[in-house]
C-alpha positions in Angstrom: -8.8 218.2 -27.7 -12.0 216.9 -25.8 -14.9 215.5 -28.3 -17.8 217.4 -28.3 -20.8 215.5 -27.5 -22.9 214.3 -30.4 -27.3 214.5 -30.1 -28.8 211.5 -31.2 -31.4 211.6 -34.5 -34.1 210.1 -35.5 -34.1 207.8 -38.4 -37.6 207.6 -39.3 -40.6 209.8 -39.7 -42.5 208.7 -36.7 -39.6 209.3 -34.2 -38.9 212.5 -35.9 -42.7 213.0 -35.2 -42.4 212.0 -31.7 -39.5 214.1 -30.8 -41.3 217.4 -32.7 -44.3 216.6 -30.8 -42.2 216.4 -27.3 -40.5 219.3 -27.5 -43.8 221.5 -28.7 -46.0 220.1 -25.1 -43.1 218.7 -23.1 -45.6 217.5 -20.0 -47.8 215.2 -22.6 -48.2 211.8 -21.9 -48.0 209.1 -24.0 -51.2 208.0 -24.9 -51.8 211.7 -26.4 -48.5 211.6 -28.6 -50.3 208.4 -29.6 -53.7 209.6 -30.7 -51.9 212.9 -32.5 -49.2 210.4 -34.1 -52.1 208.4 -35.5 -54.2 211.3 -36.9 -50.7 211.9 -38.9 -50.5 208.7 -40.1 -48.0 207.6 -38.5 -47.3 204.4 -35.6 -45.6 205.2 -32.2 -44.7 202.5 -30.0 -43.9 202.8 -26.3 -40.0 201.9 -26.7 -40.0 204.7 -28.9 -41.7 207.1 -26.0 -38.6 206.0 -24.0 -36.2 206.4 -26.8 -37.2 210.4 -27.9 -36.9 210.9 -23.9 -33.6 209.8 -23.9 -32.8 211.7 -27.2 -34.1 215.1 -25.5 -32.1 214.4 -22.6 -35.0 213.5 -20.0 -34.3 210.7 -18.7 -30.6 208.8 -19.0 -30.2 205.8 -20.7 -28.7 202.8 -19.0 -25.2 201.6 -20.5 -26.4 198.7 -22.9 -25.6 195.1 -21.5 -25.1 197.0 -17.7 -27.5 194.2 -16.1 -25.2 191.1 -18.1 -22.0 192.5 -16.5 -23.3 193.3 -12.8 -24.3 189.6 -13.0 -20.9 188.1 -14.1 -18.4 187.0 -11.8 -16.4 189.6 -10.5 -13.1 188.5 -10.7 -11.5 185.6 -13.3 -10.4 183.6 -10.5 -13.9 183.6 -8.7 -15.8 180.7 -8.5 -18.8 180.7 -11.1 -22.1 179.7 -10.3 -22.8 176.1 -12.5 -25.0 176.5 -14.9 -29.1 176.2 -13.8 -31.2 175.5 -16.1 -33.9 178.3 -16.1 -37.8 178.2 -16.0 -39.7 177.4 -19.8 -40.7 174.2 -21.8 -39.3 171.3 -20.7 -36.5 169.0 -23.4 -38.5 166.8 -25.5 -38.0 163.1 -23.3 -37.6 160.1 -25.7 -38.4 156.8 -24.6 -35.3 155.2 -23.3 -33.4 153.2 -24.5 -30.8 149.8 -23.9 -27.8 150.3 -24.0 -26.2 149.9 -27.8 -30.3 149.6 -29.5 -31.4 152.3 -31.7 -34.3 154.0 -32.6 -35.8 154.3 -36.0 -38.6 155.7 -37.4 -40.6 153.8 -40.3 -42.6 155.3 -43.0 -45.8 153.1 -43.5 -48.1 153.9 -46.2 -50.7 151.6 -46.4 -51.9 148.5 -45.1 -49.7 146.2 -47.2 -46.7 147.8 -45.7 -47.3 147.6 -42.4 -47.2 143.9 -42.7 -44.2 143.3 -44.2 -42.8 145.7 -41.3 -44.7 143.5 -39.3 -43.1 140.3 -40.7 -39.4 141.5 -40.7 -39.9 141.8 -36.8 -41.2 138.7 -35.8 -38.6 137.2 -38.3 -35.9 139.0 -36.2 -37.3 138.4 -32.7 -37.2 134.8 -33.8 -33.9 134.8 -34.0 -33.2 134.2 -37.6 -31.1 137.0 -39.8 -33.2 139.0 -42.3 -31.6 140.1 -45.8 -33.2 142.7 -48.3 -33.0 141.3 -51.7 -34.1 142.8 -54.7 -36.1 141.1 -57.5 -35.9 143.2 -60.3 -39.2 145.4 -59.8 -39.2 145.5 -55.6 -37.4 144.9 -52.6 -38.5 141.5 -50.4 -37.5 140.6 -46.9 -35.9 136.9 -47.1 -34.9 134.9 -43.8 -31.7 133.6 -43.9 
């Protein structure tokens, strides 16, 4: 037994608006279904235009995700394109580094800071191993 065909309905008050006001003057344009939909108090937007003309039957609707399979390969065995990165905001570059270093970020707070960050580098570009020890009330840098 073939399936009768099932009319799409609106599910809010403006499209139910829109598509009253589309079958009552079916050559209006948009921009009056607009003005009349605001004296109503209600908001149209253009993808709804194009949504009650489909739901009337004007116009056909495209298959949803037609344009994502006419672009994929045709076959499973067919070659696919490699992956091309597309047009936008280029990837956030970070400075480059040698091979095994890291990169960390320190949180200085104030002046006095800053210097013992300042210290525990040059002790380390000296050459000499730097230990954290704690005193009881803060942590101090000591060369070892």
């Amino acid at each position: 037994m073939p399936r009768k065909k099932q009319v799409a309905t609106a599910k809010s008050p403006a499209m139910d608006f829109l598509v009253s006001f589309m079958k009552a003057r079916p050559k209006a344009a948009y921009a009056d279904a607009r003005q009349a939909a605001m004296k109503s108090g209600h908001t149209v937007y253009p993808i709804m235009w194009g949504r009650a003309q489909v739901m009337l039957g004007r116009v056909k609707a495209k298959k949803r995700g037609a344009v994502k399979a006419a672009t994929a390969p045709a076959k499973k065995g067919a070659m696919a394109r490699p992956a091309v990165r597309k047009g936008g905001r280029p990837r956030k570059v970070l400075a480059r580094k040698a091979p095994g270093a890291t990169r960390m970020v320190l949180p200085i707070e104030d002046r006095g800071q800053l210097d013992t960050w300042q210290s525990l580098v040059a002790m380390m570009n000296s050459g000499s191993k730097v230990a954290l020890q704690y005193d009881g009330a803060r942590w101090v840098l000591v060369g070892v």
